[in-house]
BALOBA-1460 file (C-alpha; in Angstrom, 3 decimals):
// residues 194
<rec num="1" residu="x" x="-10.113" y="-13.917" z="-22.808"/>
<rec num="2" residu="x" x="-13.742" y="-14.125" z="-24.247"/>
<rec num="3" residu="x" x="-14.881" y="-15.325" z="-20.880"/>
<rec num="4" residu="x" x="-13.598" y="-12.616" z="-19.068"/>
<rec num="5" residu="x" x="-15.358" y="-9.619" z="-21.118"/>
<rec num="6" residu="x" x="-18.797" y="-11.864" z="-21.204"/>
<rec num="7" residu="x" x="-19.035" y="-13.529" z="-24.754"/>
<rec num="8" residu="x" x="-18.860" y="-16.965" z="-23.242"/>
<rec num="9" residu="x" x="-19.375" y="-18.509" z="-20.238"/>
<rec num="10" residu="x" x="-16.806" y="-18.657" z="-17.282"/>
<rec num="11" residu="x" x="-15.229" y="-22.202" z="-16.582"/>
<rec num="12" residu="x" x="-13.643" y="-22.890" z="-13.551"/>
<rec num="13" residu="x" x="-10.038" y="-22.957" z="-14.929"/>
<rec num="14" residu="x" x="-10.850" y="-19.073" z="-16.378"/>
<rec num="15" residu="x" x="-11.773" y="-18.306" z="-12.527"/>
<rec num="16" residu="x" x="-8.428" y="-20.277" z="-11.504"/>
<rec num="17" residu="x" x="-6.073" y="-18.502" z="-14.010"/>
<rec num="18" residu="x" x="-7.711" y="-14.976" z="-13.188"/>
<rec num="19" residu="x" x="-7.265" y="-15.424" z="-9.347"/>
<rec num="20" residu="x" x="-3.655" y="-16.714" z="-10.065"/>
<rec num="21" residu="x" x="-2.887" y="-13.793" z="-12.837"/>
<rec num="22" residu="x" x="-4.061" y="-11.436" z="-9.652"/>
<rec num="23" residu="x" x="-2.407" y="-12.652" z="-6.994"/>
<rec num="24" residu="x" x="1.211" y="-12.425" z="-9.495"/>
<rec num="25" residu="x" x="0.008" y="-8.896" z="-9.955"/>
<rec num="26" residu="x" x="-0.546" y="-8.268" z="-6.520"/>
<rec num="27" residu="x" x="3.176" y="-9.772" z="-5.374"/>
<rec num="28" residu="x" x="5.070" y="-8.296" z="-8.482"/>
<rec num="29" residu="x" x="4.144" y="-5.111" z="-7.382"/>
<rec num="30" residu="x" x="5.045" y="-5.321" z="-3.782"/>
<rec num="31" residu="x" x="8.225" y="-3.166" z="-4.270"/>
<rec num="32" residu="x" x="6.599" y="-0.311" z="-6.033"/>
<rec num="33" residu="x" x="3.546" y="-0.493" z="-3.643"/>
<rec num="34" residu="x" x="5.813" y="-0.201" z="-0.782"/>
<rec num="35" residu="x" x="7.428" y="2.907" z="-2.638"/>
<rec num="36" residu="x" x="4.564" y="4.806" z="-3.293"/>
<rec num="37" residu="x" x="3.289" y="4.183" z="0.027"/>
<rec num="38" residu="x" x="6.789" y="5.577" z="1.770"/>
<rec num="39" residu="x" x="6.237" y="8.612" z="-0.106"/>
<rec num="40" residu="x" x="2.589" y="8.874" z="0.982"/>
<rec num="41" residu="x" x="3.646" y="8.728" z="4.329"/>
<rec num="42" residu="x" x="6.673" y="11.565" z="3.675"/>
<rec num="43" residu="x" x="4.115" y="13.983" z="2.474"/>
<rec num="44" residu="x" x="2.193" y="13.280" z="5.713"/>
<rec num="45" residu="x" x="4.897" y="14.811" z="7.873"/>
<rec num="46" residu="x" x="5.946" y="17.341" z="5.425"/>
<rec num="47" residu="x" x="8.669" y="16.295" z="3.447"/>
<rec num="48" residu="x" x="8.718" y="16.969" z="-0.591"/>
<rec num="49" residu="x" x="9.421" y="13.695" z="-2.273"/>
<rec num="50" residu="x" x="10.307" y="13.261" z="-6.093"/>
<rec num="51" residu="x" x="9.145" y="10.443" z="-8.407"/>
<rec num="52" residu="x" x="11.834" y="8.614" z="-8.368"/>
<rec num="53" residu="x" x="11.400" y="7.884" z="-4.714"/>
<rec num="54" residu="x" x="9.017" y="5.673" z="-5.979"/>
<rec num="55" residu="x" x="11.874" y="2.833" z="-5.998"/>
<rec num="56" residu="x" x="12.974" y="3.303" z="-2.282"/>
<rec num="57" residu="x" x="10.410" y="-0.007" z="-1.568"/>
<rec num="58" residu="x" x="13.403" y="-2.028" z="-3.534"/>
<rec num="59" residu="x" x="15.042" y="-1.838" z="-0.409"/>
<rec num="60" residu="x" x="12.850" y="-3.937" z="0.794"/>
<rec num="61" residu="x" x="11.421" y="-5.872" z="-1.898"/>
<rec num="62" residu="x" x="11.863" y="-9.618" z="-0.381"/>
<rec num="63" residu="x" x="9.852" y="-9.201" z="2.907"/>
<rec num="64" residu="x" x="7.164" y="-6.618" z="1.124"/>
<rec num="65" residu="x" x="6.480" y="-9.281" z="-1.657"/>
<rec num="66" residu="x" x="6.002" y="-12.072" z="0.980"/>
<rec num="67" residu="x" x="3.840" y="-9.911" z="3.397"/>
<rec num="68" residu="x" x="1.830" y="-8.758" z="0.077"/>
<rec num="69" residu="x" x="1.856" y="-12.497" z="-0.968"/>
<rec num="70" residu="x" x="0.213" y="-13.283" z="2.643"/>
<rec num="71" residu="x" x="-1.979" y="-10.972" z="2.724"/>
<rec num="72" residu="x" x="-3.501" y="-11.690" z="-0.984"/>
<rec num="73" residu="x" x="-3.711" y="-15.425" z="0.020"/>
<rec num="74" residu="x" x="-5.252" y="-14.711" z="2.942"/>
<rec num="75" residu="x" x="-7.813" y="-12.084" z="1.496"/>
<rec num="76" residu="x" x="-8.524" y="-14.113" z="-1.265"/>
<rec num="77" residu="x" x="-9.596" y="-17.312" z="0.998"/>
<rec num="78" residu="x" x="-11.491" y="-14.665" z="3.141"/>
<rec num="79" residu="x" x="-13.317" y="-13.706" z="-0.142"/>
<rec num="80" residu="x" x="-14.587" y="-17.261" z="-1.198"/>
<rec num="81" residu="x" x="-15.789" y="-17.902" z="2.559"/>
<rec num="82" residu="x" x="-17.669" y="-14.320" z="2.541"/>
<rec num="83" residu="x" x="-17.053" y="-11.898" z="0.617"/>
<rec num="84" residu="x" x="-16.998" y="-9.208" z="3.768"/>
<rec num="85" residu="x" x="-14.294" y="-11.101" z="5.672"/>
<rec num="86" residu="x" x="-11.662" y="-10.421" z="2.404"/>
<rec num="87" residu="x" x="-12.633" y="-6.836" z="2.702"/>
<rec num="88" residu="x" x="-12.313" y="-6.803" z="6.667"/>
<rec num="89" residu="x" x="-8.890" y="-9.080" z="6.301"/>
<rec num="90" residu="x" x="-7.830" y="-5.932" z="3.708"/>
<rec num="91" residu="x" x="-8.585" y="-3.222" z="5.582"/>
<rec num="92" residu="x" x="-6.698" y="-4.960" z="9.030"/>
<rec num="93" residu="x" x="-4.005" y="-5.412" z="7.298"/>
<rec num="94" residu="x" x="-3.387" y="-2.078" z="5.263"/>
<rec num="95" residu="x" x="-0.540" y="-0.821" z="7.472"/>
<rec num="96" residu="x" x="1.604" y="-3.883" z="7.293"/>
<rec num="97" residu="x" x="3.771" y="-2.528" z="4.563"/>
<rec num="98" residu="x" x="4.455" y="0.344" z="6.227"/>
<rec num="99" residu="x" x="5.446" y="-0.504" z="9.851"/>
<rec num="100" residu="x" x="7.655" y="-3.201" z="7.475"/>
<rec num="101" residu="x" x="9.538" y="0.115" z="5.653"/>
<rec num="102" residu="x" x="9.115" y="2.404" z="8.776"/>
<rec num="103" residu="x" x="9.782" y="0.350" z="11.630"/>
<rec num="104" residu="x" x="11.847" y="-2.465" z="10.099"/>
<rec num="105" residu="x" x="9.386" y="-5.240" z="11.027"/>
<rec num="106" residu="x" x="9.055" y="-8.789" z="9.651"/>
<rec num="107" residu="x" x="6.601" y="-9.416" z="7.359"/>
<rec num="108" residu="x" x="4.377" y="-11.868" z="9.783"/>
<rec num="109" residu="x" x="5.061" y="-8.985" z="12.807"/>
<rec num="110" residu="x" x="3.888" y="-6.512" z="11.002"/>
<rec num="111" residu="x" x="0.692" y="-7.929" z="9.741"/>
<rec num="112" residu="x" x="0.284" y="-8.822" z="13.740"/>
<rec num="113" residu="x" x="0.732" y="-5.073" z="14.961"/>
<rec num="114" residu="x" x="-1.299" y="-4.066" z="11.881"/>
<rec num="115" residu="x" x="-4.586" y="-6.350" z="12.557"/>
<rec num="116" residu="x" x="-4.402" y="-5.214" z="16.138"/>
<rec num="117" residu="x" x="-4.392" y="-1.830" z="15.831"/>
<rec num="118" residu="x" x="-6.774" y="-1.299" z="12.901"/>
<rec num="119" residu="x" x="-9.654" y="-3.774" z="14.372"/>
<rec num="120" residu="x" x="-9.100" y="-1.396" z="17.694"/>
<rec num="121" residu="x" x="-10.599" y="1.586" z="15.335"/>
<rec num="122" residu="x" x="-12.235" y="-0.397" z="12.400"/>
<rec num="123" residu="x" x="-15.307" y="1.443" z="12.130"/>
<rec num="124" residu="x" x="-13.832" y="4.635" z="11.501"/>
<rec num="125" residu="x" x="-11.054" y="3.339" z="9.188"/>
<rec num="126" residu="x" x="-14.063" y="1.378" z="7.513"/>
<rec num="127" residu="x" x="-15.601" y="4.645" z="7.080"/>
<rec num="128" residu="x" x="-12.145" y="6.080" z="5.467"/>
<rec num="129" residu="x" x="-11.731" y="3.094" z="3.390"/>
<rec num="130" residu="x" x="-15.239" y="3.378" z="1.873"/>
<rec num="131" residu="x" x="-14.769" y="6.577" z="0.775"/>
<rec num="132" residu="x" x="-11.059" y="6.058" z="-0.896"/>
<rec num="133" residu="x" x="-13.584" y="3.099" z="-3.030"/>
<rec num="134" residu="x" x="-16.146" y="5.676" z="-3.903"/>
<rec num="135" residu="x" x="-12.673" y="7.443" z="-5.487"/>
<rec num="136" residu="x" x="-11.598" y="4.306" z="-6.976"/>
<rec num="137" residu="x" x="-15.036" y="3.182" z="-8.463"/>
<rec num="138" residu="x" x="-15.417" y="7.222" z="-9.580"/>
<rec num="139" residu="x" x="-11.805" y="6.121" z="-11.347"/>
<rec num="140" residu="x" x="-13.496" y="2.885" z="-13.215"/>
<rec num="141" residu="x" x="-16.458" y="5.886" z="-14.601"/>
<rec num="142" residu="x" x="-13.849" y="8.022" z="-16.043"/>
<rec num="143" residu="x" x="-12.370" y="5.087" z="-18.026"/>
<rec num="144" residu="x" x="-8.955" y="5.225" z="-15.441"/>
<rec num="145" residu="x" x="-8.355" y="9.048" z="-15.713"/>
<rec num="146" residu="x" x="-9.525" y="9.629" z="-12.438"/>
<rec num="147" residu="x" x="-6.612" y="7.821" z="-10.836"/>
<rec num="148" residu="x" x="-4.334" y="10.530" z="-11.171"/>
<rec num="149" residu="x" x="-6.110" y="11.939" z="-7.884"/>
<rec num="150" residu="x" x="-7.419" y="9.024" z="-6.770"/>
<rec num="151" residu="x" x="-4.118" y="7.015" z="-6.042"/>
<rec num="152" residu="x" x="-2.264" y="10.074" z="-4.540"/>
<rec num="153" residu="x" x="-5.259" y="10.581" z="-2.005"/>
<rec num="154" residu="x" x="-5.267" y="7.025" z="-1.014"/>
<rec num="155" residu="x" x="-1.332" y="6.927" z="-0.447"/>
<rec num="156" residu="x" x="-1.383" y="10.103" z="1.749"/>
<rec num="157" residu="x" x="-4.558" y="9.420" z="3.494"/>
<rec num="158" residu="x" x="-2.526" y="6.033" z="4.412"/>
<rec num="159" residu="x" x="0.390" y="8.010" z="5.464"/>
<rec num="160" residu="x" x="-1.817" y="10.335" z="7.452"/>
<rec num="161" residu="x" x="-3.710" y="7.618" z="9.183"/>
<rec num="162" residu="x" x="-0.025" y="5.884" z="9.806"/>
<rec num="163" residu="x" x="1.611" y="8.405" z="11.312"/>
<rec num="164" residu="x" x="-1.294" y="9.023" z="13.371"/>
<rec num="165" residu="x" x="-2.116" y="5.670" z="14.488"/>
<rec num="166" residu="x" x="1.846" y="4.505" z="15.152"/>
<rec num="167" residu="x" x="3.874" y="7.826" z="15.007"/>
<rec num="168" residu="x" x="7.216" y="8.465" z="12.056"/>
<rec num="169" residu="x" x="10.562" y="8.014" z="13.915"/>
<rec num="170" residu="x" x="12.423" y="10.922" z="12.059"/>
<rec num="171" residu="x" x="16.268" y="11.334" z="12.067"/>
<rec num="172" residu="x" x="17.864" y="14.286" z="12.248"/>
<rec num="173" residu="x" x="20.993" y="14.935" z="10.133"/>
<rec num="174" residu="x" x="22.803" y="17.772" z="9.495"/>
<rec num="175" residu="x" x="23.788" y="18.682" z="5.954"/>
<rec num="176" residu="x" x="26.461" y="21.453" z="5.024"/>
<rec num="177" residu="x" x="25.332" y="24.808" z="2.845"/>
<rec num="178" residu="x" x="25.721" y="23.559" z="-1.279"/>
<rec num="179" residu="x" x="24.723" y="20.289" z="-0.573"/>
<rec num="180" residu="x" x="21.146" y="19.079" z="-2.498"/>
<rec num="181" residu="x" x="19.745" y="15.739" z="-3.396"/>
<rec num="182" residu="x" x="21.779" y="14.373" z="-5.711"/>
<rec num="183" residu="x" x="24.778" y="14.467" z="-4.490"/>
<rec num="184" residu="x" x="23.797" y="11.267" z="-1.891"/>
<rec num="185" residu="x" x="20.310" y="11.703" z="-0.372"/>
<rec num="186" residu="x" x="21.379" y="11.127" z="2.893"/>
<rec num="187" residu="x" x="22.300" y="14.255" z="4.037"/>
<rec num="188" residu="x" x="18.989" y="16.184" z="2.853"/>
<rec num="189" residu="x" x="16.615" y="17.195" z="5.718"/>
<rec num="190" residu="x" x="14.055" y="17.648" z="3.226"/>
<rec num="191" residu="x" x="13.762" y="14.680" z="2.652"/>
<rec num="192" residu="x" x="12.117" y="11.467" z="4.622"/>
<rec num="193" residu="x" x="14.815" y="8.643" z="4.357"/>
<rec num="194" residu="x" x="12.968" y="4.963" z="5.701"/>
């Protein structure tokens, strides 16, 4: 622990355990990633969501947490090679949780469809992405309490550029008068079911 807030020097097993600490992070939160990404993308066609549609990425837990365990691996090689190819491997494959929760891909598809269509527009995403880490780094300033709008902003600007990029397929069902939310969820038109 000393090492890490600069009283003593790094050794290569505190490197090794921080990389491996991340990446355990990065996969145990796969679910909830995917969750508050499926209700970035509801708000960017205009559906209300609630907070506790922050667990629909359950559904889908095994194939998020390998395509998030993939995609950290592969980032984090990227990084030691150069240090620009981990951020250009994170920014092509941003949408792969998505078109996994939206359109019901597997987890090596989607991280296919996802580097092909982001490097088609990277420059502009870049330009996107750079400003969502001005937020973040704004965030690290205020000691964290700038999150609150920084993390919403990044998961509907992801939504946005989603929905843009590869279109929502949106079902239409029809509910009867009396009936809300929590009687099942599915019958709500209010809400974006993936």
């Amino acid at each position: 622990m000393s090492g890490f807030i600069g009283q003593t020097q790094m050794t290569p097993d505190m490197l090794a355990a921080g990389r491996i600490a991340l990446f355990a992070a990065t996969v145990l939160s796969a679910p909830l990633y995917a969750g508050a990404s499926l209700m970035g993308l509801s708000h960017a066609i205009g559906f209300r969501t609630k907070p506790r549609h922050i667990i629909k990425g359950l559904a889908y837990a095994m194939a998020v947490t390998l395509a998030m365990g993939f995609i950290s691996a592969l980032q984090s090689f990227g990084n030691q090679i150069l240090p620009l190819l981990g951020i250009f491997l994170g920014i092509a494959f941003s949408m792969t949780i998505l078109l996994i929760c939206e359109k019901r891909l597997r987890p090596v598809e989607a991280m296919i469809v996802s580097f092909r269509a982001i490097t088609k527009k990277m420059i502009p995403l870049t330009l996107v992405y750079i400003v969502i880490a001005v937020l973040f780094l704004f965030s690290y300033a205020t000691a964290g309490i700038a999150l609150v709008w920084a993390l919403p902003f990044m998961f509907n600007v992801k939504g946005v550029l989603y929905r843009e990029m590869f279109g929502v397929g949106i079902e239409v069902t029809v509910s009867q008068e009396g009936d809300d939310d929590s009687s099942s969820g599915d019958g709500n038109k209010e809400v974006f079911n993936a």
